[in-house]
Backbone as JSON Lines, residues from 0, in Angstrom:
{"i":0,"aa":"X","n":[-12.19,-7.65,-21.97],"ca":[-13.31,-7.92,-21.08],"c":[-12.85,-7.72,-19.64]}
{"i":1,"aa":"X","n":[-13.3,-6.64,-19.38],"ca":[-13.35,-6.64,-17.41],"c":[-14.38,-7.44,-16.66]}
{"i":2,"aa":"X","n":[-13.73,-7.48,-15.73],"ca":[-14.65,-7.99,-14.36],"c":[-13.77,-9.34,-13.71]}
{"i":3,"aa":"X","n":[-14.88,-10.2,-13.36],"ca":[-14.07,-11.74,-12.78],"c":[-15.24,-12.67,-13.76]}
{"i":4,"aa":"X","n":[-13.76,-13.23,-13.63],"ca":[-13.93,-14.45,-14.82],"c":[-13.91,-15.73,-13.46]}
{"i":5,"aa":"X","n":[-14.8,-16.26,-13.88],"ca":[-14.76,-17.31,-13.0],"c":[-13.93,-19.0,-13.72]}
{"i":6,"aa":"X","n":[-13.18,-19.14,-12.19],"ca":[-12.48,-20.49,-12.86],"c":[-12.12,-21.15,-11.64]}
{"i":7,"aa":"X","n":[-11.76,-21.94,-11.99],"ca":[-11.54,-23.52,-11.35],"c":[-9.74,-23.49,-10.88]}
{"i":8,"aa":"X","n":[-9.43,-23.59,-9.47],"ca":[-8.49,-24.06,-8.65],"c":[-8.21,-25.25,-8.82]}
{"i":9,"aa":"X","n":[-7.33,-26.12,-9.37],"ca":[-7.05,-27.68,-9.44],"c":[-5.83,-27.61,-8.91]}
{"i":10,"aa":"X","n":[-5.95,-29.22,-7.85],"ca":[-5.06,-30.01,-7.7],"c":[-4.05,-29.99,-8.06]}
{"i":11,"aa":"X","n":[-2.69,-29.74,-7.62],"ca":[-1.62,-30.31,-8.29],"c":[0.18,-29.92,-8.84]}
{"i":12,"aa":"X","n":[0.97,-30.27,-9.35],"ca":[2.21,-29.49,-9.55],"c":[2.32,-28.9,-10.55]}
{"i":13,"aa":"X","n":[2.38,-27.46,-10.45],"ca":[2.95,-26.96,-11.78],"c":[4.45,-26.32,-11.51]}
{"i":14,"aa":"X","n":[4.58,-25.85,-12.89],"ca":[5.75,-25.7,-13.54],"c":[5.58,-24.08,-12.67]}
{"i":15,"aa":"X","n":[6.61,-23.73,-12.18],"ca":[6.87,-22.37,-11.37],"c":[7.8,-21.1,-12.26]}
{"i":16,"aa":"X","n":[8.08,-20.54,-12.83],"ca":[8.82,-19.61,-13.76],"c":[8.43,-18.21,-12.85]}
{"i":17,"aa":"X","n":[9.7,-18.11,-12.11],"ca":[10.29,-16.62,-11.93],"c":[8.99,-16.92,-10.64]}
{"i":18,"aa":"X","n":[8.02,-15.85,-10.63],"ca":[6.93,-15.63,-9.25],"c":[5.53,-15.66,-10.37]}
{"i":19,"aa":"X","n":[5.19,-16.92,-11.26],"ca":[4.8,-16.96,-11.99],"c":[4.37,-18.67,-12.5]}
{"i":20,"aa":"X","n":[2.99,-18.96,-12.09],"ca":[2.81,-20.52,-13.12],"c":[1.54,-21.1,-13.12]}
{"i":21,"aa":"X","n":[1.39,-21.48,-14.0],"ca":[0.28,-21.76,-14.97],"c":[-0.98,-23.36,-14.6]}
{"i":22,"aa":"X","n":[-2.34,-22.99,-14.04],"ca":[-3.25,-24.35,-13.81],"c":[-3.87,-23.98,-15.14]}
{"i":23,"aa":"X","n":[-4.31,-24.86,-15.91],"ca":[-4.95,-25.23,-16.73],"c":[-4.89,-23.86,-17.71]}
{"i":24,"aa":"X","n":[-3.87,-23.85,-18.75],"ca":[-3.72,-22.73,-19.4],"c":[-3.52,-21.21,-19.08]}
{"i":25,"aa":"X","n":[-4.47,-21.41,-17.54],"ca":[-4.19,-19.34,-16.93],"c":[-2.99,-19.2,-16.14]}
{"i":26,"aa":"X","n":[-2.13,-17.87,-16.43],"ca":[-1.46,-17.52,-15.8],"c":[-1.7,-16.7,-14.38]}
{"i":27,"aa":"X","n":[-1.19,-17.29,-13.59],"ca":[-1.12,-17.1,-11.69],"c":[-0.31,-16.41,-11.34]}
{"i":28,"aa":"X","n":[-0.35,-15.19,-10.79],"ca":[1.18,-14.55,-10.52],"c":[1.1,-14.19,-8.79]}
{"i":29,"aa":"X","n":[2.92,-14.78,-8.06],"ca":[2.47,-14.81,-6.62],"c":[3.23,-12.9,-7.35]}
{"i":30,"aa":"X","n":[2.52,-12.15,-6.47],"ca":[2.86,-10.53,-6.23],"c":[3.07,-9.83,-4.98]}
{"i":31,"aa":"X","n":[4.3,-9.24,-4.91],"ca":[4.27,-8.65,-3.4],"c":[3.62,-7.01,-3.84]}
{"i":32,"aa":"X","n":[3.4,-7.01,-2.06],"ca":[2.24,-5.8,-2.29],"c":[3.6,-4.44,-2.15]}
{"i":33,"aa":"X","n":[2.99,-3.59,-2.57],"ca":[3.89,-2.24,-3.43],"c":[3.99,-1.33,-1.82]}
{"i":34,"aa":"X","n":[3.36,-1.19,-0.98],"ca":[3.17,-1.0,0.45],"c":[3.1,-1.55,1.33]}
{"i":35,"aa":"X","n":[3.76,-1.72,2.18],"ca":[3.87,-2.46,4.11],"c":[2.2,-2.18,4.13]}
{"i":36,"aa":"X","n":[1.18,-2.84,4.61],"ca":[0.15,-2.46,5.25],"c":[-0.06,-3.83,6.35]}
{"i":37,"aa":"X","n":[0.05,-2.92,8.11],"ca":[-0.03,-3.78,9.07],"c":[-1.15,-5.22,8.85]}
{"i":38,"aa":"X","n":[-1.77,-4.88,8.48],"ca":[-3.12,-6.11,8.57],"c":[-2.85,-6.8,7.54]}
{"i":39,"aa":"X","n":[-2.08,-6.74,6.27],"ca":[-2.06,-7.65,5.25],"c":[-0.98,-8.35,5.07]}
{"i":40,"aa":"X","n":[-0.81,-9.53,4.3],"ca":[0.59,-10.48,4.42],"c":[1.19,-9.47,3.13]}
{"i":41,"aa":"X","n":[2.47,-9.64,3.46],"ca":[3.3,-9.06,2.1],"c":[2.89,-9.51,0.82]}
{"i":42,"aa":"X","n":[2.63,-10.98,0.64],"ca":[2.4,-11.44,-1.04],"c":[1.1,-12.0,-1.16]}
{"i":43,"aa":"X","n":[0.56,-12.01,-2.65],"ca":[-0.78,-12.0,-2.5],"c":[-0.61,-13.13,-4.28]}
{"i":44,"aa":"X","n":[-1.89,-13.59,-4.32],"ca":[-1.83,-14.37,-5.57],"c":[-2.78,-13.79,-6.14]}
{"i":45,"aa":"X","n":[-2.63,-13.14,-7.81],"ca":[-3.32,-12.89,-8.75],"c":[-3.37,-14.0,-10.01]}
{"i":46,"aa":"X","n":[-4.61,-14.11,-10.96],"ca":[-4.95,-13.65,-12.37],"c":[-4.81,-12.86,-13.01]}
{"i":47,"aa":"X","n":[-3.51,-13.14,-14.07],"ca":[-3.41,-12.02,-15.41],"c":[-3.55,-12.72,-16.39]}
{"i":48,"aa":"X","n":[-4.35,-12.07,-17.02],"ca":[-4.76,-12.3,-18.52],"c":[-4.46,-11.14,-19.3]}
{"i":49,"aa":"X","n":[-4.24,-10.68,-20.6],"ca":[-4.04,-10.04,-21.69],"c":[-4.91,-8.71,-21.57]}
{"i":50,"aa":"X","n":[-6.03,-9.0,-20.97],"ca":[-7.32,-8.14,-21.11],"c":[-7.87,-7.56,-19.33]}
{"i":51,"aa":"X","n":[-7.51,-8.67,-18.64],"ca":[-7.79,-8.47,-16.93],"c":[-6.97,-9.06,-16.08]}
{"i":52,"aa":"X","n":[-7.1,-8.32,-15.0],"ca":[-6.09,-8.54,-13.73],"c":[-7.13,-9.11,-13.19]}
{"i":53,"aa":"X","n":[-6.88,-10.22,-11.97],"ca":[-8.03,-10.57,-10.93],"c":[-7.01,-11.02,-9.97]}
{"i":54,"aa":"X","n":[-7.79,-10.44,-8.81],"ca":[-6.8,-10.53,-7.2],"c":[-7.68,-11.51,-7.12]}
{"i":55,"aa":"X","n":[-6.85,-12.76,-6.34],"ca":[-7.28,-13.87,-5.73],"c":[-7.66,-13.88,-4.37]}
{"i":56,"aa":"X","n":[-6.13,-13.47,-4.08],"ca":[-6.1,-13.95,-2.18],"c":[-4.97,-13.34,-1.52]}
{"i":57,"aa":"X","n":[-4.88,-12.93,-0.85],"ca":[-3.55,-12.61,0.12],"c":[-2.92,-13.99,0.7]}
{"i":58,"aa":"X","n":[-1.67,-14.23,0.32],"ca":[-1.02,-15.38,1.08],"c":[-0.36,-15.29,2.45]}
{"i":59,"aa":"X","n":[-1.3,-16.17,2.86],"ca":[-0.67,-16.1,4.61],"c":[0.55,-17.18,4.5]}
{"i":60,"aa":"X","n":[1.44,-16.86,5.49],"ca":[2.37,-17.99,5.42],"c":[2.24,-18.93,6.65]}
{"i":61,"aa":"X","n":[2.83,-20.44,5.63],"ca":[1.67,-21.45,6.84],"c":[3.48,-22.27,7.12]}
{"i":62,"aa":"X","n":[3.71,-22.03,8.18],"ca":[5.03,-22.42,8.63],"c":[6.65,-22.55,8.15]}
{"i":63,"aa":"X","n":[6.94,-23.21,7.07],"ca":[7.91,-23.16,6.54],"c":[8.1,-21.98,5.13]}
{"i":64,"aa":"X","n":[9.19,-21.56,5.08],"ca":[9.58,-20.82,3.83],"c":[9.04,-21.68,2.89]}
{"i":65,"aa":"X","n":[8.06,-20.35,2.37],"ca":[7.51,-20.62,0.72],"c":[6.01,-21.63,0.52]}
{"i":66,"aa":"X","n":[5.66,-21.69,1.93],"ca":[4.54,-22.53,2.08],"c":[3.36,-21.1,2.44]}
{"i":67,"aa":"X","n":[2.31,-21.55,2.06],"ca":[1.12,-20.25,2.01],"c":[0.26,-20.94,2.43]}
{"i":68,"aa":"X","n":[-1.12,-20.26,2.9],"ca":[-2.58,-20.9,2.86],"c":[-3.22,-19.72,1.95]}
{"i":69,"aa":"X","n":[-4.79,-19.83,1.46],"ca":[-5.3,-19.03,0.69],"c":[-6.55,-19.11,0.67]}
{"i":70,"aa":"X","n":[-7.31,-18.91,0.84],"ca":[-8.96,-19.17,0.37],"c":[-9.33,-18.23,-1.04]}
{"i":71,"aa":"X","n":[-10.12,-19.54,-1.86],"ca":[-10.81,-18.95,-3.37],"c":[-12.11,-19.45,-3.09]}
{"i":72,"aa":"X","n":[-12.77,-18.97,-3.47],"ca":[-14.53,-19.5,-3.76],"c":[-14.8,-20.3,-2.79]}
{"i":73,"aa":"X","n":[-15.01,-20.32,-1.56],"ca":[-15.23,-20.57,-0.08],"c":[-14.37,-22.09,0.41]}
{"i":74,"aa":"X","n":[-13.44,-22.14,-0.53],"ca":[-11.99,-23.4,0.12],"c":[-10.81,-22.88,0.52]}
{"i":75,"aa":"X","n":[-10.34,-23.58,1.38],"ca":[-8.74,-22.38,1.23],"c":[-7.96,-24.11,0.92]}
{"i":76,"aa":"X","n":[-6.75,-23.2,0.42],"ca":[-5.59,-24.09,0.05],"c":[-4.39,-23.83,0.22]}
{"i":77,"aa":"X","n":[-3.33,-24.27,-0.37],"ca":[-2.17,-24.41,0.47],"c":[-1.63,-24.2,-1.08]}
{"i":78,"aa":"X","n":[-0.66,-23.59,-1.03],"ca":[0.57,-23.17,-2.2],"c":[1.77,-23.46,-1.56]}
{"i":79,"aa":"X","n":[2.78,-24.64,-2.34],"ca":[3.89,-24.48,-1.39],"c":[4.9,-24.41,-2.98]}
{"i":80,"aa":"X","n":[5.64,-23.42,-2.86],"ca":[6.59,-22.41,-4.06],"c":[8.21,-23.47,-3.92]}
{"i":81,"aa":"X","n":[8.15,-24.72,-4.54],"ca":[9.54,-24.86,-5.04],"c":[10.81,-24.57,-5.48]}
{"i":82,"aa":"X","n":[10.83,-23.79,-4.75],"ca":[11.89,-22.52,-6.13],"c":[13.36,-23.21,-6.95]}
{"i":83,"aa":"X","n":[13.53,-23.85,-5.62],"ca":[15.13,-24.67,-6.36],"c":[14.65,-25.8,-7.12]}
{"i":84,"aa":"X","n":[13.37,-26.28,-7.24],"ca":[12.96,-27.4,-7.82],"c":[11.93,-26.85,-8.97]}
{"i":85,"aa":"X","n":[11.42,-25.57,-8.96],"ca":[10.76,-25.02,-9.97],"c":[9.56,-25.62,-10.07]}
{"i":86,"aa":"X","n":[9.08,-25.71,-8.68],"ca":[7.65,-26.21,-8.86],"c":[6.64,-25.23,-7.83]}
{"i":87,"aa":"X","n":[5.46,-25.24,-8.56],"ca":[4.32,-24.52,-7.36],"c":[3.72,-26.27,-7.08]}
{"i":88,"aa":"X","n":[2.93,-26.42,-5.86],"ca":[2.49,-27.55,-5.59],"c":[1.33,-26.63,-4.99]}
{"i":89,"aa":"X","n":[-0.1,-27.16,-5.26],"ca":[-1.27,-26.24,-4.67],"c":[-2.35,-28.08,-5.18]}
{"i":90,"aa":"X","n":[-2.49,-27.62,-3.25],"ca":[-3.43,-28.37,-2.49],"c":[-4.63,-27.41,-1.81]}
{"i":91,"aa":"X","n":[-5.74,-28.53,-1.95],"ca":[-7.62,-28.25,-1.46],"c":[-7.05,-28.48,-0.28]}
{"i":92,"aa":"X","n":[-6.97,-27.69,1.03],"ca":[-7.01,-28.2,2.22],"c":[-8.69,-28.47,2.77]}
{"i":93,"aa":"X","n":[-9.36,-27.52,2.96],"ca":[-10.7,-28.17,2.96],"c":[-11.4,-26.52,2.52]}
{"i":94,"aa":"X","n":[-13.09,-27.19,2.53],"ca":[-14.02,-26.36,2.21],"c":[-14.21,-25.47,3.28]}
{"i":95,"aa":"X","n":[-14.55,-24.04,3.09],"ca":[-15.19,-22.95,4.29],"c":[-16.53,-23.07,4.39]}
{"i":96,"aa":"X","n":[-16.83,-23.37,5.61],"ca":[-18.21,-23.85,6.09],"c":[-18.86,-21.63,6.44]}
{"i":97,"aa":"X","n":[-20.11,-22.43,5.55],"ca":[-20.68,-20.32,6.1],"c":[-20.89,-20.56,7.17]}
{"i":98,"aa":"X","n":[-21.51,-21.8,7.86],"ca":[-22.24,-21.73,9.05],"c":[-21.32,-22.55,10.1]}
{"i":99,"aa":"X","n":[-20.99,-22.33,11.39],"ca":[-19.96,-22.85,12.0],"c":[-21.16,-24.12,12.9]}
{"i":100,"aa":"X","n":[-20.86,-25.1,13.25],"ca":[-21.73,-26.0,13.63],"c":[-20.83,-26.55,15.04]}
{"i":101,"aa":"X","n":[-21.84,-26.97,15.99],"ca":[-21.43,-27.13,17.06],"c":[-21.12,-28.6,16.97]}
């Protein structure tokens, strides 16, 4: 089945393997991009499944090594990549407002 599968971003620590780890059964893969392109961050977070790929987000990096921000389905969040501790930690920082309010 192609296309986007819609799913749910949760709260919380997972288990990190290689550039690779798992919210609620789906596999997340952080991916660097195959080309330098000026306007985009080097690594980006996908959905792989068996049957479909789905690009998430380009990860910006939010101050320290291995810390990201990201926006999915109008929230952005925060990925911060454990590596010596083998953990992803991914936090709701807040919701994207469509309309900016004075």
């Amino acid at each position: 089945m192609k296309g986007k599968i819609e799913m749910e971003l949760t709260e919380g620590i997972y288990t990190l393997e290689g550039n690779k780890f798992y919210v609620d059964g789906k596999k997340f893969y952080i991916r660097e991009r195959k080309k330098d392109l000026e306007k985009k961050p080097k690594f980006y977070l996908a959905h792989i499944s068996p049957n479909n790929f789905q690009y998430i987000s380009s990860l910006f990096p939010a101050g320290s090594k291995g810390k990201y921000n990201f926006d999915y389905q109008q929230e952005l969040f925060e990925l911060e990549l454990l590596e010596g501790e083998g953990k992803a930690v991914l936090k709701k920082i807040e919701a994207i407002s469509e309309v900016e309010t004075a």
